[in-house]
C-alpha positions in Angstrom: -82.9 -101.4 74.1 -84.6 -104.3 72.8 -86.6 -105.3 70.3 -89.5 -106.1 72.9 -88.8 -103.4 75.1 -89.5 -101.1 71.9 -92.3 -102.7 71.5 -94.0 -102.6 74.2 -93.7 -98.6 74.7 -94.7 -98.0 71.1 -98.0 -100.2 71.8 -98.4 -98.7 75.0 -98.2 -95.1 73.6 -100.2 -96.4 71.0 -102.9 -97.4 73.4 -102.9 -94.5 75.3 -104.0 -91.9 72.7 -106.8 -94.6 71.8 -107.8 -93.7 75.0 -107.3 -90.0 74.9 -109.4 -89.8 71.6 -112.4 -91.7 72.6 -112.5 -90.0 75.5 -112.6 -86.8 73.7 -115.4 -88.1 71.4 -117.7 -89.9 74.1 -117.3 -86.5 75.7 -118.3 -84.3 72.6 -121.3 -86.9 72.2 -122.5 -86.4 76.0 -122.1 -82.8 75.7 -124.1 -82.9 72.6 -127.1 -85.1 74.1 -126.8 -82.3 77.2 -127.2 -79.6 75.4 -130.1 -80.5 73.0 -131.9 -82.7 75.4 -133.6 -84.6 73.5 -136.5 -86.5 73.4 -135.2 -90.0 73.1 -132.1 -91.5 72.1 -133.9 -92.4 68.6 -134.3 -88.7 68.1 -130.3 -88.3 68.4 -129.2 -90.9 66.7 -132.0 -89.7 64.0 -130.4 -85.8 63.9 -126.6 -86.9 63.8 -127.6 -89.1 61.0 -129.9 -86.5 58.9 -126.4 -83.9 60.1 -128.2 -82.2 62.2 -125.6 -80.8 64.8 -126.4 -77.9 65.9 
C-alpha cells in the first residue's frame, strides 16, 4: 500500500468516530433537554453550567 492510500483510511477512520462521538453527545444533550423540560434554553444552558445534571 501507499503512502496516500494509508492515509486516506486512517483520516477516514479518523473522521468517522468524530462522527460517532458527537452523535453520542448531541444525543445525551437532547435526552437531557427531554427529560427536564425546561423552561427555556437559558435555563439549560444555566443548570449545565452551575453542574446541575440531574
Amino acid at each position: 500500500m501507499t503512502f496516500d492510500i494509508i492515509m486516506g483510511v486512517i483520516l477516514t477512520a479518523l473522521a468517522l468516530v468524530v462522527v460517532v462521538l458527537l452523535t453520542f453527545w448531541s444525543r445525551s444533550i437532547i435526552e437531557a433537554i427531554h427529560a427536564r423540560s425546561p423552561g427555556s434554553l437559558r435555563d439549560f444552558r444555566n443548570d449545565i453550567h452551575n453542574g446541575d445534571k440531574s
